[in-house]
C-alpha positions in Angstrom: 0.0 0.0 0.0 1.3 3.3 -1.0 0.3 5.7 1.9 0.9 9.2 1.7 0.5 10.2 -2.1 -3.4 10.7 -2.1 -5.4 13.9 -0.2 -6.5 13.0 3.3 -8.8 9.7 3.7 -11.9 9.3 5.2 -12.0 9.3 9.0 -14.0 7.6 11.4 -13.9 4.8 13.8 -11.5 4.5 17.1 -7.7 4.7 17.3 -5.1 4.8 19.8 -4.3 7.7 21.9 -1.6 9.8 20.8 1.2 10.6 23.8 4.4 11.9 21.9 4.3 14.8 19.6 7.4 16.3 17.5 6.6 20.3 16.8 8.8 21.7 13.6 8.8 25.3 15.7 11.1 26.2 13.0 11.9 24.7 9.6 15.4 26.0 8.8 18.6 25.2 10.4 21.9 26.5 10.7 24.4 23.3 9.8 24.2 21.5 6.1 24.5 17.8 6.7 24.2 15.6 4.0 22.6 12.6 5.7 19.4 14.8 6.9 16.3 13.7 5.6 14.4 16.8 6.2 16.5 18.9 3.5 18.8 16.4 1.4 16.5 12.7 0.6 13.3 12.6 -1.6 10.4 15.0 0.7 11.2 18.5 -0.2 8.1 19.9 1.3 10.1 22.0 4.0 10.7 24.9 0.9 6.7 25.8 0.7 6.7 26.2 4.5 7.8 29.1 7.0 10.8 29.2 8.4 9.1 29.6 12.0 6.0 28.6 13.9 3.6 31.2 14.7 2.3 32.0 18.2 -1.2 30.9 16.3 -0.2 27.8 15.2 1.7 26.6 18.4 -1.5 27.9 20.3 -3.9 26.0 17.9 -1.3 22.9 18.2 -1.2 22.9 22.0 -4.8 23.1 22.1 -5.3 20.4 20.4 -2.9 18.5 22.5 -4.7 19.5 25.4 -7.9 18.1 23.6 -6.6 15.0 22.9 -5.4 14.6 26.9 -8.3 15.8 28.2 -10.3 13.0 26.0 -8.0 10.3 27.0 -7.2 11.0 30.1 -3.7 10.5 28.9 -1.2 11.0 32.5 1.4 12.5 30.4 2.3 13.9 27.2 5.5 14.1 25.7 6.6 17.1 23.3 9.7 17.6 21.4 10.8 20.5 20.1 12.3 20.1 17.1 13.2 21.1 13.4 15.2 22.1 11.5 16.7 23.6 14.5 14.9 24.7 17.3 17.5 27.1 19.1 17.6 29.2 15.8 13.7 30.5 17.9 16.1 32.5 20.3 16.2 32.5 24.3 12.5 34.8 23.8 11.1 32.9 21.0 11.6 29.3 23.0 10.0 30.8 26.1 7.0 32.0 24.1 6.4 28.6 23.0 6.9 26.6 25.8 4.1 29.3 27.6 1.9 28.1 25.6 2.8 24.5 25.6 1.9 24.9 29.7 -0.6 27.2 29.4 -2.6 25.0 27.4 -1.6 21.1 28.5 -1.0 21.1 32.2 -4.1 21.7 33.5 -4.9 18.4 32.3 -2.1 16.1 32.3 1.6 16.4 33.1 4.0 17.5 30.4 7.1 15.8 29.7 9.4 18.7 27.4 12.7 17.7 25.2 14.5 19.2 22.6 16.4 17.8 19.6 19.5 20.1 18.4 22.4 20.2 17.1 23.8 22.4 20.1 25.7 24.9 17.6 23.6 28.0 19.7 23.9 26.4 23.0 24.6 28.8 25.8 24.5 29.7 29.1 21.5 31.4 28.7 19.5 28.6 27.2 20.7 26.4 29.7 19.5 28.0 32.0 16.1 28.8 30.4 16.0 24.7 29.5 16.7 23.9 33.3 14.1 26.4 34.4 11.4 24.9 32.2 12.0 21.6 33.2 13.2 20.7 29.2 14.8 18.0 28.4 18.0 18.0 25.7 19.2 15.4 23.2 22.1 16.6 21.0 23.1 15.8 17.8 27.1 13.9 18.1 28.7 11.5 15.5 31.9 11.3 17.2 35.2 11.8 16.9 36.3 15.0 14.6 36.9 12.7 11.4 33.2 11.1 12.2 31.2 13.9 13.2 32.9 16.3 10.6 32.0 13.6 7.7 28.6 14.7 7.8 27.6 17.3 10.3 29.2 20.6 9.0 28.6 24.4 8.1 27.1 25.5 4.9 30.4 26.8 3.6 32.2 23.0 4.5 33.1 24.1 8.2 33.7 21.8 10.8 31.1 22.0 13.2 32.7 19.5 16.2 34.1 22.3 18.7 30.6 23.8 18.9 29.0 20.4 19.6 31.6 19.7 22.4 30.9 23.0 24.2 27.8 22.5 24.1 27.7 19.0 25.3 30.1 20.1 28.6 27.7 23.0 29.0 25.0 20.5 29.5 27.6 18.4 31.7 27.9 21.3 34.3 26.2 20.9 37.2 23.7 23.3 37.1 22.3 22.3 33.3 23.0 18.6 34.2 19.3 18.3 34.9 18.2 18.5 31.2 21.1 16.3 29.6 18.9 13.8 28.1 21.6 12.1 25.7 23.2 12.3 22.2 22.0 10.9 18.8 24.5 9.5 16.5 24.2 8.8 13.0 26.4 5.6 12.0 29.0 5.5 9.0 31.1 2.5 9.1 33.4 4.5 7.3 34.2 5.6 10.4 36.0 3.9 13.4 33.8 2.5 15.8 36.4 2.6 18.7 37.0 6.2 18.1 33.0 7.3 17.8 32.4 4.9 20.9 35.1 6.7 22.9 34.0 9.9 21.8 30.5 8.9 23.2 31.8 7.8 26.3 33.9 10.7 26.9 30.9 13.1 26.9 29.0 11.3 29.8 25.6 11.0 28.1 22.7 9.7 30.1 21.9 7.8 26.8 22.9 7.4 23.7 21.0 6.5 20.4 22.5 4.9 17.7 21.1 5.1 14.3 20.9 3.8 11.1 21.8 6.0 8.5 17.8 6.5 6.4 17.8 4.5 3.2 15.0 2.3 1.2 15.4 -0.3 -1.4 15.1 2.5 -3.8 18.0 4.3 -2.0 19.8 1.7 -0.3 22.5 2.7 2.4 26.1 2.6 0.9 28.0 -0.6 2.1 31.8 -0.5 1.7 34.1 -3.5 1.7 33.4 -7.1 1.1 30.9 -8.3 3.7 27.1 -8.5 3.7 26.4 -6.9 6.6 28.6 -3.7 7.3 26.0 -2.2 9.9 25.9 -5.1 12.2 29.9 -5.8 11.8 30.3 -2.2 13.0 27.5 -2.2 15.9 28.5 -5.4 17.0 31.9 -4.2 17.8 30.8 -1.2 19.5 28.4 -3.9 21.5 30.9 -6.1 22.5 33.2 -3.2 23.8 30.6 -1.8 25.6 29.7 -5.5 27.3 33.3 -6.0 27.9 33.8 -2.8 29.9 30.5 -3.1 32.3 28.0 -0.8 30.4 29.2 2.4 31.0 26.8 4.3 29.4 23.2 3.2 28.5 23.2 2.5 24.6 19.1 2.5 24.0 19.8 0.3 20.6 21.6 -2.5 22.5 19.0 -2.6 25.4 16.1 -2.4 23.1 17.1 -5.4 21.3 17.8 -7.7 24.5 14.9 -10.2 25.5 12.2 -7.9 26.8 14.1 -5.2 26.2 10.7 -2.9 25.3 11.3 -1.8 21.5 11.7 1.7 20.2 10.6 3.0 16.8 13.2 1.8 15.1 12.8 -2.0 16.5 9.9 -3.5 18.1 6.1 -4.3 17.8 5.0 -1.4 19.6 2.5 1.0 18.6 3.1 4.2 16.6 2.5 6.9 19.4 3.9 9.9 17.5 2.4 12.8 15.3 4.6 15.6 13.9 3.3 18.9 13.7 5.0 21.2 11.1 5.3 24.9 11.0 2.4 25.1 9.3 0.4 23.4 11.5 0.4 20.2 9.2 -0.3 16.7 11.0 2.3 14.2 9.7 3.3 10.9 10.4 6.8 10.2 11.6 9.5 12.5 9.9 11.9 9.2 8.9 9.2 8.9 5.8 10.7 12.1 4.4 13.3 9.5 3.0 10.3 7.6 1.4 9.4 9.9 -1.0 7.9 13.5 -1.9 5.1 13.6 0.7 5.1 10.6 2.3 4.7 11.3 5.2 2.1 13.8 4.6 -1.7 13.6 5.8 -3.6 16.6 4.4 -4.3 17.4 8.0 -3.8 20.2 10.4 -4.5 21.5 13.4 -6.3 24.1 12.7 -9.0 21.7 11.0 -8.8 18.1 12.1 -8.1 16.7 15.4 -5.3 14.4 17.1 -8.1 11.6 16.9 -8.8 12.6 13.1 -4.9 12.1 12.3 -4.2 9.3 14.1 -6.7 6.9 12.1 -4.8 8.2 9.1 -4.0 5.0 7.1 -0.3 5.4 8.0 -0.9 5.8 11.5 -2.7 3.0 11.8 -0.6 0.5 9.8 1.4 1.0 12.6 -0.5 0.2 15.4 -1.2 -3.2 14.1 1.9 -5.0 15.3 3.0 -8.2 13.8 -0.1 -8.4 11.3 1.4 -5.1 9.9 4.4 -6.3 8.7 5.3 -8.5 5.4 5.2 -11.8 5.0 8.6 -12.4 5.2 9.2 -10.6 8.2 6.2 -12.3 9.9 7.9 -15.5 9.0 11.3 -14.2 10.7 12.0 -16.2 14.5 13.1 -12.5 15.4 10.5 -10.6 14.5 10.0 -9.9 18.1 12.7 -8.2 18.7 13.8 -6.3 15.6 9.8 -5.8 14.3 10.6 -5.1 11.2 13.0 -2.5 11.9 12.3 1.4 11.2 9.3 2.0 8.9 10.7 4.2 6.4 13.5 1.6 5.5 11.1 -0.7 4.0 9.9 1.4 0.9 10.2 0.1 -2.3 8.3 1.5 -5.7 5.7 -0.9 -6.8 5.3 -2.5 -3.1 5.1 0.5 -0.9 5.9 -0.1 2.5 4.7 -4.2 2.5 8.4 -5.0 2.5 11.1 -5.8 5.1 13.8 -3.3 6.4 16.8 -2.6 3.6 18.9 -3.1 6.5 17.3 -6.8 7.3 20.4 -8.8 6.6 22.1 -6.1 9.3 19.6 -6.7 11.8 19.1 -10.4 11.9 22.7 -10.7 12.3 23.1 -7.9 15.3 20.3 -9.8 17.1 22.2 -12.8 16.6 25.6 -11.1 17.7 24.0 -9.5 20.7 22.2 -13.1 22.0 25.4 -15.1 21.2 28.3 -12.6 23.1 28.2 -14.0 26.8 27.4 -11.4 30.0 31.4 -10.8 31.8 31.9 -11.9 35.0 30.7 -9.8 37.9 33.9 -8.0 38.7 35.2 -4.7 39.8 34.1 -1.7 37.7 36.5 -0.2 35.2 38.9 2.7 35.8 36.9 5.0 33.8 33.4 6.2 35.4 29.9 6.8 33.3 29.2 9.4 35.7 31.4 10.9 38.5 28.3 11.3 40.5 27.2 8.0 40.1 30.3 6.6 40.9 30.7 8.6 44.3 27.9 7.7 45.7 28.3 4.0 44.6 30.8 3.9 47.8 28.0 3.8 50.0 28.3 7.4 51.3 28.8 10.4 48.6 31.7 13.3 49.3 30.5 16.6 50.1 31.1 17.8 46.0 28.8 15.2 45.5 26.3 16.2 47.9 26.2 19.9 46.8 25.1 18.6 43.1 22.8 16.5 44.3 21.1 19.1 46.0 21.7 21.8 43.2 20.1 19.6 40.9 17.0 19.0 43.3 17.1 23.4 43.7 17.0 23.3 39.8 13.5 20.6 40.0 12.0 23.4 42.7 12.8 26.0 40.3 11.4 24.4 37.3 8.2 23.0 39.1 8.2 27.2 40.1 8.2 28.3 36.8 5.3 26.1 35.7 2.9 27.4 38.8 3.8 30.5 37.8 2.3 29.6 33.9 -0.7 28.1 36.0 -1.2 30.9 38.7 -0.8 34.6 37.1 0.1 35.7 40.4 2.1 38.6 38.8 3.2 40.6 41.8 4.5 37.7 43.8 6.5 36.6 40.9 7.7 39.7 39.9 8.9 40.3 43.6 10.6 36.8 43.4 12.6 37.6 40.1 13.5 40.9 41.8 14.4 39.6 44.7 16.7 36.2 43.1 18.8 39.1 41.4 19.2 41.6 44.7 19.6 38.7 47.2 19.8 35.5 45.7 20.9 33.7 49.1 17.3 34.5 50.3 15.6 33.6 47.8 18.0 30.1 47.5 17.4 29.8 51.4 13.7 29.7 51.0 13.4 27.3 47.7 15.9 25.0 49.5 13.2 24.5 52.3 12.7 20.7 51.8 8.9 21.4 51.8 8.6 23.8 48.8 8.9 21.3 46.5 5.9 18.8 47.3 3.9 22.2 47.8 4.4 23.2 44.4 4.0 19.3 43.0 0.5 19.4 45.1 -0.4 22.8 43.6 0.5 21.5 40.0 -1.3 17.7 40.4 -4.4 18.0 38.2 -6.5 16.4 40.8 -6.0 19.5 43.8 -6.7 22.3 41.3 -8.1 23.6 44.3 -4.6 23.5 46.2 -3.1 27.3 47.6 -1.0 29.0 45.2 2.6 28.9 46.8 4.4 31.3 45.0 3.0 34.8 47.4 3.7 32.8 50.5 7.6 32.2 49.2 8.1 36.1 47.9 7.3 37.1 51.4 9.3 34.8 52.6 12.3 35.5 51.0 11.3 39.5 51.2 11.9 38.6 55.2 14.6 37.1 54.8 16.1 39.3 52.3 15.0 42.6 54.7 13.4 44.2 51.7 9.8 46.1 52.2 7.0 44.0 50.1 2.8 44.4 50.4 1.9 40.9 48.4 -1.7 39.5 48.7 -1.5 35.2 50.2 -3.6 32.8 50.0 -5.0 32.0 53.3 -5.8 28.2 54.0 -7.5 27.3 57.4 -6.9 30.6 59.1 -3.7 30.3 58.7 -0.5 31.4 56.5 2.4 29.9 56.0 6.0 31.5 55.4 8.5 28.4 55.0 11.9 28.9 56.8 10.1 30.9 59.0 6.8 29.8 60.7 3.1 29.8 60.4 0.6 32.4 61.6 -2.9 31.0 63.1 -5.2 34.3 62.4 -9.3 33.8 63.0 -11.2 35.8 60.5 -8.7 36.7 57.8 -10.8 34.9 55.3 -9.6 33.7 51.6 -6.7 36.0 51.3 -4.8 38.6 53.6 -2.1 41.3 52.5 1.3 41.1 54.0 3.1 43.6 54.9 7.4 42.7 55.1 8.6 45.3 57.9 11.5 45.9 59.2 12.2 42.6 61.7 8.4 41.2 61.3 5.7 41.7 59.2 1.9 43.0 59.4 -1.0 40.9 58.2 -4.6 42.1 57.0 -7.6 40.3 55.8 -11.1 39.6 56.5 -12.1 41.3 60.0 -8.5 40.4 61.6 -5.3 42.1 61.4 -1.9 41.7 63.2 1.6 42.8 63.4 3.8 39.9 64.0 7.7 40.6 65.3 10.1 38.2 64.5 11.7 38.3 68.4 12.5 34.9 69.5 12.2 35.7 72.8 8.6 37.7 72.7 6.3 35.7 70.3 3.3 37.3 68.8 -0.3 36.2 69.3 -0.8 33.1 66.9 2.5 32.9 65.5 4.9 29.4 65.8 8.0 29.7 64.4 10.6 26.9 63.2 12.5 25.7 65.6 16.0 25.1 64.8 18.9 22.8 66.9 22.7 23.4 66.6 24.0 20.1 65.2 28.0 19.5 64.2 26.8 20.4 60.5 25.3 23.6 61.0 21.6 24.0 61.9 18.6 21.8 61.9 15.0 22.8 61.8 12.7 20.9 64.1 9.7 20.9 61.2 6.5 20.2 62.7 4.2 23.3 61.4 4.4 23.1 57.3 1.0 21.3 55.8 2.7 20.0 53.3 5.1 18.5 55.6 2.6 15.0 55.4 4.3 13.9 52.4 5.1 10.6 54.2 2.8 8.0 53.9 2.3 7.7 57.7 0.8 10.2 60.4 3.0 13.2 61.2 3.3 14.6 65.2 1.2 17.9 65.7 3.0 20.9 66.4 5.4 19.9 69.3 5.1 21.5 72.6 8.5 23.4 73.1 9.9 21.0 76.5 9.3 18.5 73.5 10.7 20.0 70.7 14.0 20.8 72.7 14.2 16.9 74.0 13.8 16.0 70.7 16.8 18.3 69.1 18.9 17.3 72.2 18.7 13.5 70.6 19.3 14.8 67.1 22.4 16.3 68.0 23.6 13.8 70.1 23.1 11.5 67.4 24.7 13.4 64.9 27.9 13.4 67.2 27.7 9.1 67.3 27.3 9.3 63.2 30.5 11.7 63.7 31.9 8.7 65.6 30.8 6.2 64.3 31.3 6.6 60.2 32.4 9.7 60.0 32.4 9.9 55.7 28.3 9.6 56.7 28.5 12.3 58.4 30.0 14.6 56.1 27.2 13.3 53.9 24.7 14.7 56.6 26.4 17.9 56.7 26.2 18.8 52.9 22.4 18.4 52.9 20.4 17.3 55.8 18.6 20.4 57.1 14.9 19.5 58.4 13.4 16.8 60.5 9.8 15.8 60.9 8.4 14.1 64.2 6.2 11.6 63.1 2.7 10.3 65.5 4.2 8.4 68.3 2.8 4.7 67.7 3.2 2.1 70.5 2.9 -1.1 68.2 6.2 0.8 65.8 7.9 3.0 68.1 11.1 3.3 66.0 9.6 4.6 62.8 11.2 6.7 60.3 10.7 7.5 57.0 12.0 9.8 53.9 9.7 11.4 51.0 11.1 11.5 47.4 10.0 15.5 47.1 11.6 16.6 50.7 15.0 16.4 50.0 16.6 17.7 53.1 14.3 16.5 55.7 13.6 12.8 57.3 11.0 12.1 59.1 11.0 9.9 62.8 9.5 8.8 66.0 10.9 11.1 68.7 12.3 9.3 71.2 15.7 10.0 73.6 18.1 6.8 72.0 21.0 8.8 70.1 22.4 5.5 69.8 19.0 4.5 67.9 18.6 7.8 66.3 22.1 7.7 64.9 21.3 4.8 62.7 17.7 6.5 61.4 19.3 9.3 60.3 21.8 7.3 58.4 19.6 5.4 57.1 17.0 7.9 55.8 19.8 10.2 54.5 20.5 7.0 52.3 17.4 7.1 50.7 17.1 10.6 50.7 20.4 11.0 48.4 19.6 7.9 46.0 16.2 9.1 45.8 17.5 12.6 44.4 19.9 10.6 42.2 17.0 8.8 40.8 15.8 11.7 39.9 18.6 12.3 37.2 19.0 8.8 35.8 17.2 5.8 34.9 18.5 3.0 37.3 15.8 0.8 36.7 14.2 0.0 33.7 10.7 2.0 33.0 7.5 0.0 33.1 9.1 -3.1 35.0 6.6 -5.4 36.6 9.2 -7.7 37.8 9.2 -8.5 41.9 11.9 -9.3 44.1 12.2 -11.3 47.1 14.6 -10.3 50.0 15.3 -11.1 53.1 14.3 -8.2 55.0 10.9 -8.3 53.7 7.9 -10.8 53.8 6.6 -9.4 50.1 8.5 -9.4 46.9 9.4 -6.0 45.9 9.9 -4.3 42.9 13.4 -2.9 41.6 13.8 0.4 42.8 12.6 -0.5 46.4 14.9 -3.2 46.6 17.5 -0.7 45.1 16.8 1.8 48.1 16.9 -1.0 50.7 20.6 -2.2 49.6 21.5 1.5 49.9 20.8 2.0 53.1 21.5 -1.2 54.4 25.1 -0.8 53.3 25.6 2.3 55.0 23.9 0.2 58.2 25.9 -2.5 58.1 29.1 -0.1 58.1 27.7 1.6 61.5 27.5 -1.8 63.0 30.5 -3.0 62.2 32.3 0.2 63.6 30.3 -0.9 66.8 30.8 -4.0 66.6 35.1 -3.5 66.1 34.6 -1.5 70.0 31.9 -3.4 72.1 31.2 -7.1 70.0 28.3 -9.4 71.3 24.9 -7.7 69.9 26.4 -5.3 67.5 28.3 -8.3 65.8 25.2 -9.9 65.0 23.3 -6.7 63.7 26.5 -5.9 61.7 26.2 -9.3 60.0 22.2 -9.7 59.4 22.9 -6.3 57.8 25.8 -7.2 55.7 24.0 -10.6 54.6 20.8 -8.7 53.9 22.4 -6.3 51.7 24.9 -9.0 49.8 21.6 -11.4 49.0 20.0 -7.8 48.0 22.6 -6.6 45.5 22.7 -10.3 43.7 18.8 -10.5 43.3 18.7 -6.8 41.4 21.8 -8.2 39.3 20.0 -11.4 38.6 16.7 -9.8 37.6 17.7 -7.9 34.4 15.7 -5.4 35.5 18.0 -2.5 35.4 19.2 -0.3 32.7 23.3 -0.4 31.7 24.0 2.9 34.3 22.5 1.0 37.2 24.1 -2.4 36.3 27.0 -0.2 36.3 26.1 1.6 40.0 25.0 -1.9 41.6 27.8 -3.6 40.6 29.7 -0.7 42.5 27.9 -1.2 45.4 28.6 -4.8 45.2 32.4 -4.3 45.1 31.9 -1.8 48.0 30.2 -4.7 49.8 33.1 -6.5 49.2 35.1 -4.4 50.6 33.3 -3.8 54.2 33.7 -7.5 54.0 37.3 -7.7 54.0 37.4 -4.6 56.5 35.2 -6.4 58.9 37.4 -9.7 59.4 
């Protein structure tokens, strides 16, 4: 069947929701590389189109994706922006569409952002703006110089590699790390596959997508030399290399194509779940058919007429929801269909057959999945010299240094800054928000201060969650708060909730009568409150507290200061009852044991310690339960707090805090890397639990029983008897843990790569406990 060449079909009947969209917000670019199929194969509809999206056609495009969310009560959609090259839009031109990307989508679902460039324009400033916006970033790489300049270069023949690398460290820094999603590489077996994989490598991607250069049996790719199957011969070295030297680096083609490995577009049975929109507005299908032909991967759809629903059942969309019964007879036929599924679409176009063929790269792809079956797993050994992630590999020693603690906690300041930016989109709560810009460029430690509060961030994730639209907007509550702070005068109108405001970092005020909303006042050392019938003038004197007002409370530990939390609503992020605002005999008993357990920590494993130091800065007492009387607990959204029982044990508390502060800093990491495969439904037993568990909980419970057993055995080494025992149902625990996740192929190649760290770790408290 020749889809593509006629005007668009009839509609009707249902079809698949839609999740991933690809918008063309401009159709030019600024590098001249002779593989692209946009500009150099057979579609050459990008010259009747305008070199940029309008602010009408991304509007009409977003609300259509809303649309289609809204209908399908999708939980998240994914846009990339794309082109051409999306950075030629400018700093302003990328914040005006991703406005009204949010302004449109996330009232109904959550909204997953990327980017696909060639990094050329990266800079400082669009990291930044990326970061802010929560966008993620794949760049365009092929490698070494001699690779990446083969193809990727200026219009007048220049190399283009220098600017590729600066923008690739750029996105390596800590503070744009966040939205370092990968690199895309084109393969040429002309070129050395030792020197493009090293190249990869040396950039510390995330991930890294290897692709097959387009081609069709009309077109087929070039293949040098005397064997039938250049494509595999090359990838299969770069496989074996990469097996060889403990998966530094996820490679999404080599994971795809292991058993169960999930499939991506260009190998697989899943669905289709993609629609381009171009700058026009035009619905079309995947852009790889650009290779096809002229207009093949047209629909005669756009969003200005039809719907996503109306060009989804486009035949060409729909060919490609249909699995194995889509596919040729031959490929049917094939024992690995299942894993290659017929490989990318666009490479199976042929005059006179259409699509109804298998991929010109078949002969390639039967032999890689061959290759990759056949080449045996290495023995679990030490990891190599050279890390996939500095980060990564510090905290793979069971504790973290203090480097690695401050990115860790930058990067989760970057999240609450992002997650800021989109209540902003949702709240137009202009004066707050301009007092907040004002106020991160006169005193950006306030403002840092305030945002670092470990309960900002599930505030602003409960304001955002499409289900508590209902929730108090955050973002007056924080200007004031960083106006105090900062000592600046501010009058900003905040939400009340309950009779009560609150300023994080700094207390709450209970007021009767001040209604929906109150203006405050920031005054020199306090601030004045009006609303409703009730109005007061609180002093921030520590000694003479106002009417209503309960500050933090705050205990000198050996790191600094700790707040004793127990006034912030959204401090009940943890899945059991939190204590009611302590009475202060209390509160001082309880930040007598905190810091009397942070001195055994100091004692007992003092790297730990440290690791407390660079980042713990809150803690929660939890409802005293007779049944559990030692609970504790940590919350993925409050980094910098942990949550526990107060009791007077600093021996006790010691190990809590260790222990949470484990899960604490692998949860943040988490939030920067895939360690376990998405979508797994694969269980685990352990021995520390009675129910199997799934990866990522057995992940977090290896964690911190490392760091447990290492407190144990430093007891153990000074008093024996009980602390021997607990030292080695801890180290046994955490051992039989770390095999189970290795023997479940349920993590991706970086967190092979972190647990077999932690395993040689293990080892290691092993030999230092005989």
């Amino acid at each position: 069947m020749m889809v593509g060449r006629s005007g668009p079909p009839a509609v009707g009947g249902s079809c698949r929701p839609i999740s991933q969209f690809v918008l063309k917000v401009h159709s030019r670019c600024d590098l001249s590389c002779d593989h692209c199929y946009v500009y150099q194969h057979a579609d050459q509809t990008w010259r009747g189109r305008p070199v940029r999206m309008s602010t009408a056609t991304v509007r009409a495009a977003a609300r259509r994706i809303a649309e289609h969310a809204r209908e399908h009560a999708l939980p998240v959609v994914h846009v990339v922006l794309h082109g051409g090259e999306p950075l030629l839009l400018g700093a302003a031109g990328l914040r005006e569409v991703l406005a009204e990307l949010r302004t449109a989508i996330t009232p109904w679902t959550r909204l997953d952002l990327r980017m696909q460039t060639n990094g050329v324009l990266l800079d400082d400033e669009l990291c930044r703006l990326l970061v802010d916006e929560d966008v993620q970033v794949g760049v365009s790489f092929d490698g070494d110089r001699a690779a990446n300049d083969r193809h990727r270069v200026f219009a007048h023949g220049g190399s283009s590699h220098d600017h590729v690398r600066r923008a690739l460290a750029l996105l390596r820094r800590p503070e744009h790390r966040a939205s370092y999603a990968g690199i895309l590489c084109t393969v040429d077996v002309r070129n050395d596959p030792d020197r493009v994989y090293e190249a990869l490598l040396a950039e510390s991607p995330p991930r890294v997508d290897l692709l097959l250069p387009h081609a069709t049996w009309d077109n087929p790719p070039p293949r040098p030399g005397p064997g039938p199957t250049p494509y595999a011969d090359w990838l299969v070295r770069v496989h074996r290399r990469w097996v060889d030297e403990g998966r530094p680096m996820s490679i999404r083609l080599f994971e795809a194509l292991r058993p169960g490995g999930g499939g991506t577009e260009a190998f697989g049975l899943a669905p289709a779940d993609v629609l381009v929109i171009e700058a026009d507005g035009s619905w079309e299908q995947v852009d790889s058919l650009k290779t096809a032909y002229h207009g093949a991967a047209g629909t005669g759809f756009d969003v200005f007429g039809q719907s996503v629903d109306e060009a989804a059942r486009h035949p060409g969309v729909a060919v490609r929801q249909e699995g194995v019964a889509g596919l040729c007879a031959t490929c049917r036929a094939c024992p690995v269909v299942d894993r290659c599924g017929g490989g990318l679409y666009a490479h199976r176009w042929r005059t006179g057959s259409g699509f109804d063929n298998p991929s010109v790269y078949c002969a390639d792809l039967l032999r890689l999945v061959d290759s990759v079956d056949a080449y045996p797993r290495p023995a679990r050994q030490p990891p190599p010299a050279a890390p996939a992630d500095d980060l990564l590999d510090d905290l793979a020693t069971g504790h973290g240094s203090t480097e690695t603690l401050g990115l860790l906690a930058a990067t989760q300041l970057s999240i609450t800054r992002a997650l800021l930016v989109a209540c902003r989109d949702r709240a137009g709560s202009t004066a707050a928000w301009e007092l907040l810009v004002h106020l991160d460029q006169a005193a950006p430690e306030a403002v840092r201060a305030v945002l670092e509060h470990p309960f900002v961030r599930p505030w602003l994730v409960h304001r955002l969650d499409s289900s508590a639209r209902r929730a108090v907007d955050p973002l007056p509550a924080l200007a004031v708060a960083a106006a105090i702070r900062a000592g600046v005068p501010a009058a900003v109108h905040v939400p009340v909730r309950a009779d009560a405001i609150t300023l994080p970092t700094h207390g709450g005020l209970v007021l009767p009568g001040l209604g929906e909303s109150a203006e405050v006042t920031v005054l020199r050392g306090g601030f004045r409150v009006r609303g409703g019938s009730a109005e007061r003038t609180v002093l921030l004197d520590p000694v003479e507290l106002s009417a209503g007002w309960r500050p933090t409370r705050d205990v000198s530990v050996p790191g600094g200061w700790l707040l004793i939390e127990d006034g912030d609503p959204y401090r009940d992020c943890y899945g059991q009852p939190v204590a009611p605002r302590l009475a202060d005999p209390a509160a001082r008993a309880l930040g007598r044991t905190v810091a009397e357990a942070w001195r055994v920590v100091q004692r007992d494993v003092p790297a730990h310690a440290a690791a407390l130091d660079g980042g713990l800065r809150a803690v929660v007492p939890l409802t005293p339960d007779p049944v559990r009387p030692l609970r504790s607990a940590t919350a993925r959204h409050a980094f910098g707090a942990v949550a526990v029982t107060p009791h007077s044990d600093p021996e006790t508390m010691a190990v809590l805090l260790v222990h949470e502060w484990q899960h604490a800093k692998l949860g943040a990491a988490l939030d920067l890397y895939d360690l376990v495969e998405p979508g797994q439904g694969t269980r685990i037993r352990v021995p520390w639990r009675p129910d199997p568990r799934p990866p990522e909980g057995v992940l977090q419970g290896v964690y911190a029983h490392l760091a447990v057993t290492r407190v144990w055995q430093s007891r153990a080494a000074s008093t024996g008897g009980a602390a021997s025992a607990h030292a080695d149902r801890y180290l046994g625990w955490t051992r039989d843990g770390v095999d189970a996740l290795l023997a479940s192929r349920s993590l991706t190649a970086v967190g092979e790569r972190f647990v077999g760290q932690l395993r040689h770790a293990l080892e290691e408290t092993r030999v230092g406990s005989r």
